[in-house]
BAKOL-65308 format. One record per residue (C-alpha): x, y, z; residue number from 0; residue in one letter. Coordinates in pm, 1 decimal. Example, Ala and Ser with C-alpha at 12.3 -4.5 7.8 and 13.67 -1.06 7.14 Angstrom:
<sites>
east = 1230.0, north = -450.0, up = 780.0, n = 0, res = A
east = 1367.0, north = -106.0, up = 714.0, n = 1, res = S
</sites>
This chain:
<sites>
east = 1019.8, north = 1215.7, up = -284.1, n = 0, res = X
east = 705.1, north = 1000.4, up = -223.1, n = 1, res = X
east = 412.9, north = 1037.9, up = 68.8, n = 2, res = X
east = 324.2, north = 637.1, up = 149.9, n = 3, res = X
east = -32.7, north = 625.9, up = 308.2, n = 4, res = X
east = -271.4, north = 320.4, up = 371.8, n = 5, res = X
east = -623.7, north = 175.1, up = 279.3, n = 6, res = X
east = -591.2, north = 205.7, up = 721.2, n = 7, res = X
east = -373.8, north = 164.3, up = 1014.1, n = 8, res = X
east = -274.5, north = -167.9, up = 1027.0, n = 9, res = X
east = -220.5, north = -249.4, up = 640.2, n = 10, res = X
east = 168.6, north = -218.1, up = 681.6, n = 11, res = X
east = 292.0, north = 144.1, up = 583.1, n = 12, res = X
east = 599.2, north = 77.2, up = 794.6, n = 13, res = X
east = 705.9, north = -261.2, up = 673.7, n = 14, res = X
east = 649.2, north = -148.6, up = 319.9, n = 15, res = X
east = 820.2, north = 181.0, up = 332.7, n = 16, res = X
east = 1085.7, north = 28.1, up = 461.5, n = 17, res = X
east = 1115.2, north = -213.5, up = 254.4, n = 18, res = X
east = 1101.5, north = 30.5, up = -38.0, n = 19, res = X
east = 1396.3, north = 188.5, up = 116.6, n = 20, res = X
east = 1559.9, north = -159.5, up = 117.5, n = 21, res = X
east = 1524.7, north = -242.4, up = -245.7, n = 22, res = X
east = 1622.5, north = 94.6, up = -361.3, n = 23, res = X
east = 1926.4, north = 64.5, up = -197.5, n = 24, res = X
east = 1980.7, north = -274.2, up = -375.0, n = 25, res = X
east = 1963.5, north = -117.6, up = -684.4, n = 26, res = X
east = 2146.4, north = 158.2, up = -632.6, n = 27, res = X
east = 2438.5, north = -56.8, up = -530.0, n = 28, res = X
east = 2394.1, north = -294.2, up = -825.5, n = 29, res = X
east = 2391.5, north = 15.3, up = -1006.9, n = 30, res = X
east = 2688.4, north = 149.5, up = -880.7, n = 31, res = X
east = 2878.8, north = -153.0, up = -922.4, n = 32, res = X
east = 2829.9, north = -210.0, up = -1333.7, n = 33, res = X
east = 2907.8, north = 138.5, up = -1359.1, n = 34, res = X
east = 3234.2, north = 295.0, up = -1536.0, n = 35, res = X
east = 3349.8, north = 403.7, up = -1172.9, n = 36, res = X
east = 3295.6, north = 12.7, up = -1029.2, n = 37, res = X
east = 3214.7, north = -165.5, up = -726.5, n = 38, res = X
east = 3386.0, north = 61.2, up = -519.3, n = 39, res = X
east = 3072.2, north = 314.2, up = -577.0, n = 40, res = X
east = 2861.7, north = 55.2, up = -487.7, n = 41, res = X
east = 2747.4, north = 247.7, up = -101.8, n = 42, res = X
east = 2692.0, north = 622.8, up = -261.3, n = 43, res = X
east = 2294.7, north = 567.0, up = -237.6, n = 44, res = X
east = 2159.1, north = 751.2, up = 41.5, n = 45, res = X
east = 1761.9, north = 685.0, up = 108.7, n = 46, res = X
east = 1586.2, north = 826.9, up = 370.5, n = 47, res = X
east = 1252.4, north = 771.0, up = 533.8, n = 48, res = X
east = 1028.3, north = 974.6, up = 762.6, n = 49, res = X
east = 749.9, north = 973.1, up = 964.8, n = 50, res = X
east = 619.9, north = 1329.2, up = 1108.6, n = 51, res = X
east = 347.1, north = 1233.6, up = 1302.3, n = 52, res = X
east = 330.9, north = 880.3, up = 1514.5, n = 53, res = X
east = 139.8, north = 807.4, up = 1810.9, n = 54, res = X
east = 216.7, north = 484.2, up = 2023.2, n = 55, res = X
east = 562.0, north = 635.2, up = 2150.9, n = 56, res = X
east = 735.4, north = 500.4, up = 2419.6, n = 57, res = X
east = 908.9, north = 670.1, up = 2712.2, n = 58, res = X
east = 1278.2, north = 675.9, up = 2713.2, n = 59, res = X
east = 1603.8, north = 825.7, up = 2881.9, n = 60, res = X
east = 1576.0, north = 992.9, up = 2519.7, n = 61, res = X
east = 1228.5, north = 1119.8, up = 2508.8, n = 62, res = X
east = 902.4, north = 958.8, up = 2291.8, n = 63, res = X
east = 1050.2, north = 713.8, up = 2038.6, n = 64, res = X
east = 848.1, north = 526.9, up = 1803.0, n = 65, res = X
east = 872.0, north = 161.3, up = 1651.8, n = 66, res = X
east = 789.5, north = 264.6, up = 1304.9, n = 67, res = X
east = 1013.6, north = 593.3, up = 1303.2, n = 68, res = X
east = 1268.5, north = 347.3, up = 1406.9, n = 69, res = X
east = 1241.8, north = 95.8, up = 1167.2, n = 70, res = X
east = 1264.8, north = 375.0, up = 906.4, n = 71, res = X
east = 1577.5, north = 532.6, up = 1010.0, n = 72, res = X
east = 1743.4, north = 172.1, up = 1036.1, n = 73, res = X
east = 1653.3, north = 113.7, up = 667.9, n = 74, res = X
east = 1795.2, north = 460.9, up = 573.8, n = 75, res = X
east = 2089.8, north = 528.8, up = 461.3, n = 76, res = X
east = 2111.4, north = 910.3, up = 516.6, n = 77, res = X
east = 2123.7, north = 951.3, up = 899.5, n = 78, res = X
east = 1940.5, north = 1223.7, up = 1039.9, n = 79, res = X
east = 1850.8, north = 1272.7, up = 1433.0, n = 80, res = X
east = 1504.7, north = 1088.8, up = 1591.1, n = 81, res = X
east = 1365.8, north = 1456.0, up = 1642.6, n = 82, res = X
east = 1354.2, north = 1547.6, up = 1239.9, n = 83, res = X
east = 1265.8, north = 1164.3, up = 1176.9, n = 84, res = X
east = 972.6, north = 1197.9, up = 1371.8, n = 85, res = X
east = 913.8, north = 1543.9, up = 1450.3, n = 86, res = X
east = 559.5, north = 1504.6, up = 1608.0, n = 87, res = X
east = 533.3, north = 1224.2, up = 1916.7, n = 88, res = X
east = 266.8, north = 1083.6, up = 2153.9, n = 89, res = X
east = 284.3, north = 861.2, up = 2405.4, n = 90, res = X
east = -108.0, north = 728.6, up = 2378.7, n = 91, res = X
east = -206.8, north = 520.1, up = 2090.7, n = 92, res = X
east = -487.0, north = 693.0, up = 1979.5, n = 93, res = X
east = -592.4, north = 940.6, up = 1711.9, n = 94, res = X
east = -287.2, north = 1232.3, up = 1639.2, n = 95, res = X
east = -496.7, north = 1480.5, up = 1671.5, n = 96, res = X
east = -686.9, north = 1435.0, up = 1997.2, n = 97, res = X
east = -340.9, north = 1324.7, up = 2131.1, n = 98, res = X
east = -214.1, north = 1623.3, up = 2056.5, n = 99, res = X
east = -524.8, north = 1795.0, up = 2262.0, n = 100, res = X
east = -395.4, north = 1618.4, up = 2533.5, n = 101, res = X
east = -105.7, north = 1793.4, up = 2589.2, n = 102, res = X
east = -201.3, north = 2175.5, up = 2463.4, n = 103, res = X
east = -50.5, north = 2129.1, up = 2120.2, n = 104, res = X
east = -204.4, north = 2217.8, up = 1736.3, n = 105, res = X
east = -166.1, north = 1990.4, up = 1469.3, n = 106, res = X
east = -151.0, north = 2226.9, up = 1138.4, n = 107, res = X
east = -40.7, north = 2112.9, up = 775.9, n = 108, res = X
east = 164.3, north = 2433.4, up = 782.4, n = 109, res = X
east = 313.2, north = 2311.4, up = 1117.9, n = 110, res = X
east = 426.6, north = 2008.1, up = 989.1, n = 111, res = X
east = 578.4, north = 2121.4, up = 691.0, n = 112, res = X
east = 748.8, north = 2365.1, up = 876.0, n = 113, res = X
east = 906.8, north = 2066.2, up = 1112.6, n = 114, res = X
east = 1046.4, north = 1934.3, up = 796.1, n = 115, res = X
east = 1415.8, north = 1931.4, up = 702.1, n = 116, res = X
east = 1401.2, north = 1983.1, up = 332.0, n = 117, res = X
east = 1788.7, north = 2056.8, up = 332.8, n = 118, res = X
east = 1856.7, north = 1686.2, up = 411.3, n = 119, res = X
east = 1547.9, north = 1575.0, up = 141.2, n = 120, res = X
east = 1761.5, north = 1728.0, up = -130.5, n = 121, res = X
east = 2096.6, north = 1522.5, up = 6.3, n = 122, res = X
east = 1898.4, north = 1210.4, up = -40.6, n = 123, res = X
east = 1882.3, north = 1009.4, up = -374.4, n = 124, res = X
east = 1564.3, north = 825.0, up = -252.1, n = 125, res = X
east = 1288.9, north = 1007.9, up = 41.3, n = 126, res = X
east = 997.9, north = 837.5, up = 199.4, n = 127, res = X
east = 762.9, north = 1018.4, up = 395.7, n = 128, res = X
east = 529.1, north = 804.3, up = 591.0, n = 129, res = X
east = 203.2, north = 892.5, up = 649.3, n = 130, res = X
east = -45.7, north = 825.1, up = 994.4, n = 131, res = X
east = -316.9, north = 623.1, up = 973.5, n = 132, res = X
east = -536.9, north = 627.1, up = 642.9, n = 133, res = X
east = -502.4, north = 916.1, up = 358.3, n = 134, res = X
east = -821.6, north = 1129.6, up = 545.8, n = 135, res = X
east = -638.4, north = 1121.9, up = 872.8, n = 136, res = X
east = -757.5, north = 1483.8, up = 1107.0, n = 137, res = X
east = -538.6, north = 1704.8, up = 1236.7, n = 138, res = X
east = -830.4, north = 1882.9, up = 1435.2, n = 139, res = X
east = -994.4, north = 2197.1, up = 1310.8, n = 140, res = X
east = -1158.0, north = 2065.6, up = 977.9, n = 141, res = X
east = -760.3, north = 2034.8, up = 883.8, n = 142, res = X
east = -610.5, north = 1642.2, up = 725.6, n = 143, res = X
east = -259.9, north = 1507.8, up = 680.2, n = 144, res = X
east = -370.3, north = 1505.8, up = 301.3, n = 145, res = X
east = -326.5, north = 1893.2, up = 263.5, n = 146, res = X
east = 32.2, north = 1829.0, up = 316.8, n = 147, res = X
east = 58.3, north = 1620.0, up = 37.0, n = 148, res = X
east = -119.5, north = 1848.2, up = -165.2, n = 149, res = X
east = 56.6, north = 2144.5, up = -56.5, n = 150, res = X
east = 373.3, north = 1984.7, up = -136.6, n = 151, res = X
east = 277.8, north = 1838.8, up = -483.9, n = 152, res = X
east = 363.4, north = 1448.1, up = -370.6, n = 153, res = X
east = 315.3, north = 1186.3, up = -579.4, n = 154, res = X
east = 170.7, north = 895.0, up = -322.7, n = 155, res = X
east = 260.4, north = 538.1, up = -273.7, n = 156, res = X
east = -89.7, north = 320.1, up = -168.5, n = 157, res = X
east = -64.8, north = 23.1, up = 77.2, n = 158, res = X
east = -315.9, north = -202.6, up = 58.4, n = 159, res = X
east = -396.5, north = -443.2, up = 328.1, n = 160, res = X
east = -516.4, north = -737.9, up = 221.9, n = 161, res = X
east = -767.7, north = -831.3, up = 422.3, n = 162, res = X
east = -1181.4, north = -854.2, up = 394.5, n = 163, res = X
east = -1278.6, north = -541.2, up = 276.4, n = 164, res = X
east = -979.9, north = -437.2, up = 87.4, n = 165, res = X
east = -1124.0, north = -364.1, up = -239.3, n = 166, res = X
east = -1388.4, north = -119.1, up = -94.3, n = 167, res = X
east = -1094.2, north = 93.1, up = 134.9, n = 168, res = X
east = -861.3, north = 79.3, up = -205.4, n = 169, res = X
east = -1113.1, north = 205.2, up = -416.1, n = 170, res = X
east = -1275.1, north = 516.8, up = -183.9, n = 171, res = X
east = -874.7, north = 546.4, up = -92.6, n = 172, res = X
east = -747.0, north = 613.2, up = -470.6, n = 173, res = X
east = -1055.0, north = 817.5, up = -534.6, n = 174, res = X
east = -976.2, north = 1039.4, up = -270.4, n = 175, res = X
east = -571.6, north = 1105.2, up = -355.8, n = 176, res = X
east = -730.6, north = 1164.9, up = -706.0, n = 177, res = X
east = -987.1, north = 1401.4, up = -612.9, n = 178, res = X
east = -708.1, north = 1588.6, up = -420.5, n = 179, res = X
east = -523.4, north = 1640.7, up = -745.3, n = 180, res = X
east = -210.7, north = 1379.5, up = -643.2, n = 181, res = X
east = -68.9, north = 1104.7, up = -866.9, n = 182, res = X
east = -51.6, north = 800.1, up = -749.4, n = 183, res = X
east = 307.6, north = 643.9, up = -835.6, n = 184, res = X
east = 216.9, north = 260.3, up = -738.5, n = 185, res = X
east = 113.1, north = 54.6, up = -532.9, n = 186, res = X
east = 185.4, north = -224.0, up = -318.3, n = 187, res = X
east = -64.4, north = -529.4, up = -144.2, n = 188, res = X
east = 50.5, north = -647.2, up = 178.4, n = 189, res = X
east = -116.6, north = -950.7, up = 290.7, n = 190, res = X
east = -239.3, north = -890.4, up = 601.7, n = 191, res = X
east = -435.1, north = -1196.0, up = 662.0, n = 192, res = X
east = -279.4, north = -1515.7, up = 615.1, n = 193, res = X
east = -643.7, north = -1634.7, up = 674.7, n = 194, res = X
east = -818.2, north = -1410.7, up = 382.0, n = 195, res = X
east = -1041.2, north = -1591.3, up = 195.4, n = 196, res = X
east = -1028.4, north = -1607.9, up = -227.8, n = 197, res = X
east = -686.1, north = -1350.9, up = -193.6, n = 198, res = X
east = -564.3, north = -1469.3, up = -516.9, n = 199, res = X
east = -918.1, north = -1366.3, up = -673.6, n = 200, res = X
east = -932.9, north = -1040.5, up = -457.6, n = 201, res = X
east = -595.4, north = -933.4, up = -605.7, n = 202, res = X
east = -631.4, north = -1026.9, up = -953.9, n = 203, res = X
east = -956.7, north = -771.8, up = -931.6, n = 204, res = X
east = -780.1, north = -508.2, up = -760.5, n = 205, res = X
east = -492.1, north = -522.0, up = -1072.8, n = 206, res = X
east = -798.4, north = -435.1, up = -1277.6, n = 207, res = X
east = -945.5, north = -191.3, up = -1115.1, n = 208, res = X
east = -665.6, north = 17.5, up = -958.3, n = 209, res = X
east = -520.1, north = 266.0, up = -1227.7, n = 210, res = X
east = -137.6, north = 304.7, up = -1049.6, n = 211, res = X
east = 163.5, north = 101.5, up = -1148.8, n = 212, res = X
east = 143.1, north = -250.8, up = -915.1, n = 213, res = X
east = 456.4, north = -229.8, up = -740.5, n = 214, res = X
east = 407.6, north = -620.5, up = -543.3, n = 215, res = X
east = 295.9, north = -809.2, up = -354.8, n = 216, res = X
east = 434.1, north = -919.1, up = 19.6, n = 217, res = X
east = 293.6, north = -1214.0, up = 111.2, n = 218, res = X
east = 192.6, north = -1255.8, up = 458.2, n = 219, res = X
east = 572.3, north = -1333.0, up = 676.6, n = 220, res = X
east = 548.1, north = -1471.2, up = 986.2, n = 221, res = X
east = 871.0, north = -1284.1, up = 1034.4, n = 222, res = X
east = 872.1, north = -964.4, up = 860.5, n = 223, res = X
east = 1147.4, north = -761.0, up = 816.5, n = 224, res = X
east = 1279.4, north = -515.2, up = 544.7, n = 225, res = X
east = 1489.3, north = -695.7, up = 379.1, n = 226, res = X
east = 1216.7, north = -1028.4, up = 338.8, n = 227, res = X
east = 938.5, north = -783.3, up = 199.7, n = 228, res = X
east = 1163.8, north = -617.6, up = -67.4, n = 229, res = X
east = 1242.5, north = -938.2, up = -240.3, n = 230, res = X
east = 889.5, north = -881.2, up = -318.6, n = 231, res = X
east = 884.1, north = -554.6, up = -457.7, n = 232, res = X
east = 946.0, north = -383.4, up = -818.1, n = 233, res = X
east = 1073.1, north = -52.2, up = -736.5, n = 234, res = X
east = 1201.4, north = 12.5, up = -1126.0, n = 235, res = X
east = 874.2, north = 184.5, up = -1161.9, n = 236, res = X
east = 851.5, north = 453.1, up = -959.4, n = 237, res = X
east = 1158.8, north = 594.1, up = -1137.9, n = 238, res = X
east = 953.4, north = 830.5, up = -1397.8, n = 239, res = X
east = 716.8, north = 921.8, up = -1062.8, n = 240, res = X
east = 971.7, north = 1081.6, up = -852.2, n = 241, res = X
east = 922.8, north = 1448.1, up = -762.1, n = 242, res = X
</sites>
């Protein structure tokens, strides 16, 4: 199980978690189909992806549904209901936290660990859980989204968006998951800005300077999808990082 967070809220935790999901699922089924028990083994992989706290959630005959929990349970292979997807929903897209004020509720670490199902975790072969916002992101009450990582021991998965700015938010971002105690497992650069200047420079001095496994890089797609940003993506290394 890994906890994907971001250098900030629009560098692509979605698309990138998803696409993680994607490509493990590729190699499970190329896996499955060298092995002794063939091709007919080839759909036994079952990934799943989660996202406990989104706001931005639209009304439906259903209740609150969001994009991003969406997206994650269409690149999952282990099915679970939209309510243990994405336990914690708010309409407004503003901070979770004040949100949450909104409507008379208290975000807690312990609350959200409690909304978790780790019954189904252990079913799958490959777990995402998606983070909101950046790494620091407030609950309320002097309380982060980080002391659920740290409370369940996660190794983290860093998103960087590449835009201006990126080294600075990477840098103060892996400092702070390494202050906390966590390992980061990798990380991935998602090219935000097709329009960033020197990116070729900018990542060649974030390889040197961030100490996790470089998972890829998705270039920017002018239609992304799962499936196009895991071509890009080397997820053979977070195999000795799982937890």
């Amino acid at each position: 199980m890994f906890f994907v967070t971001g250098t900030d809220t629009d560098s692509g935790k979605t698309l990138v978690s998803s696409a993680l999901l994607t490509a493990v699922n590729r190699l499970g089924h190329i896996a499955s189909a060298d092995s002794a028990v063939g091709i007919l083994a080839a759909n036994t992989m079952l990934t799943l992806g989660i996202k406990p706290i989104a706001s931005g959630c639209a009304q439906t005959s259903e209740g609150l549904r969001n994009a991003d929990a969406l997206q994650l349970m269409t690149s999952s292979t282990l099915k679970l209901a939209y309510p243990l997807v994405n336990p914690f929903s708010f309409e407004p897209a503003i901070a979770p936290h004040i949100a949450a004020a909104q409507v008379g509720m208290r975000l807690t670490p312990e609350a959200i660990i409690d909304s978790l199902d780790f019954t189904a975790f252990s079913q799958a072969d490959f777990c995402l859980i998606e983070g909101a916002g950046g790494w620091r992101l407030p609950l309320g009450e002097g309380r982060y989204l980080s002391e659920v990582v740290q409370k369940l021991e996660l190794p983290v998965i860093l998103v960087v968006g590449m835009k201006l700015g990126c080294l600075n938010h990477a840098l103060l971002t892996q400092e702070a998951i390494l202050a906390d105690g966590l390992t980061i497992a990798g990380w991935v650069a998602n090219r935000v800005d097709p329009e960033m200047s020197m990116f070729d420079e900018n990542l060649v001095s974030l390889k040197g300077m961030m100490s996790a496994p470089f998972l890829g890089c998705i270039p920017f797609l002018t239609e992304p999808s799962a499936e196009n940003a895991a071509d890009h993506l080397d997820v053979s290394l977070l195999h000795d990082n799982a937890h």
